[in-house]
N, C-alpha and C positions, 0 to 999 in steps of 0.2 A: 782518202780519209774516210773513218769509218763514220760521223755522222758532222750533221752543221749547225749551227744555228742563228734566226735570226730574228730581230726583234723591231717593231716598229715604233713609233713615240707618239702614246698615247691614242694608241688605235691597234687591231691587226688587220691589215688592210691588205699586206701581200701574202697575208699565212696560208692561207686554202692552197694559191697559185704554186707558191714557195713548197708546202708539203706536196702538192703533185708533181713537181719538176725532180723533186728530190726520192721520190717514190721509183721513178721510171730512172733515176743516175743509180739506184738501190743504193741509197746514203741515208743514214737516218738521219729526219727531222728533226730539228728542236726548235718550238716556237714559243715567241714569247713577247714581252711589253718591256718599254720603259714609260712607266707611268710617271706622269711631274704629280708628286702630291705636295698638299700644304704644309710643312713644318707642323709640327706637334708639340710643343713646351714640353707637355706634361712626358713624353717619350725621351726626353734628352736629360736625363738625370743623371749625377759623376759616376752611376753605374755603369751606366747603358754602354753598346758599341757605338752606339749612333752620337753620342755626347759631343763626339770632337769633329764630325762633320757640320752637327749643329751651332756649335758654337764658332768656328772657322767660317762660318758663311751667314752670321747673325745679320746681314742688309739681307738673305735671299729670303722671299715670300715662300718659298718652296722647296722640294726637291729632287732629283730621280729616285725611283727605286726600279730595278730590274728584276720582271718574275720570269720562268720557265714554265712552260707548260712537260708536266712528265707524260701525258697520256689523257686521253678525252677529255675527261673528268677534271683533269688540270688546263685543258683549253677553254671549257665548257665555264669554269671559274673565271678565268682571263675575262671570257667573252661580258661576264658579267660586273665585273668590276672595271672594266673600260665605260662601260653603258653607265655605271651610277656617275663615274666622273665626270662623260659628256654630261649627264641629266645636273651635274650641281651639286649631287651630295657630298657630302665632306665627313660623313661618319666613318669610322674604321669600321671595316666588314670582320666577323670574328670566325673562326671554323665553323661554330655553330650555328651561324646562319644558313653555313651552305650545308649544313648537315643533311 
């Protein structure tokens, strides 16, 4: 197989070890998160994609969402948005902040 991927929940805690095992099999990487976030109201509007997940699971506090890291810069993100959720925040991160 020509590359893998693996994500851990709400951490990346095997990614380093997992990109160098996968480095030395010459498989490309793919690392990434399942982040549990809070539901959002204002995000689940009869437009949205998300609408019929959120309304299907109206008792859940939460949710998954799964990101990919494409490259450093998309790790480099990961690694920071794992850190606001342990830290408590609950604000959406927008491009522009990581601009």
């Amino acid at each position: 197989m020509p590359a893998v991927a693996l994500t851990d929940t709400n951490g990346l805690y095997a990614a380093v070890q997992f990109y160098k095992l996968a480095q030395e099999s010459k498989v490309k990487a793919i690392v990434g998160v399942a982040l549990d976030v809070s539901r959002l109201p204002e995000l689940a509007t009869r437009h949205s994609p998300l609408a019929t997940s959120f309304h299907e699971k109206r008792n859940d506090a939460s949710m998954q969402l799964v990101l990919l890291a494409v490259d450093m810069e998309g790790y480099s993100n990961l690694c920071q948005l794992v850190t606001l959720r342990h830290l408590g925040h609950n604000k959406i991160v927008t491009e522009h902040e990581f601009g």
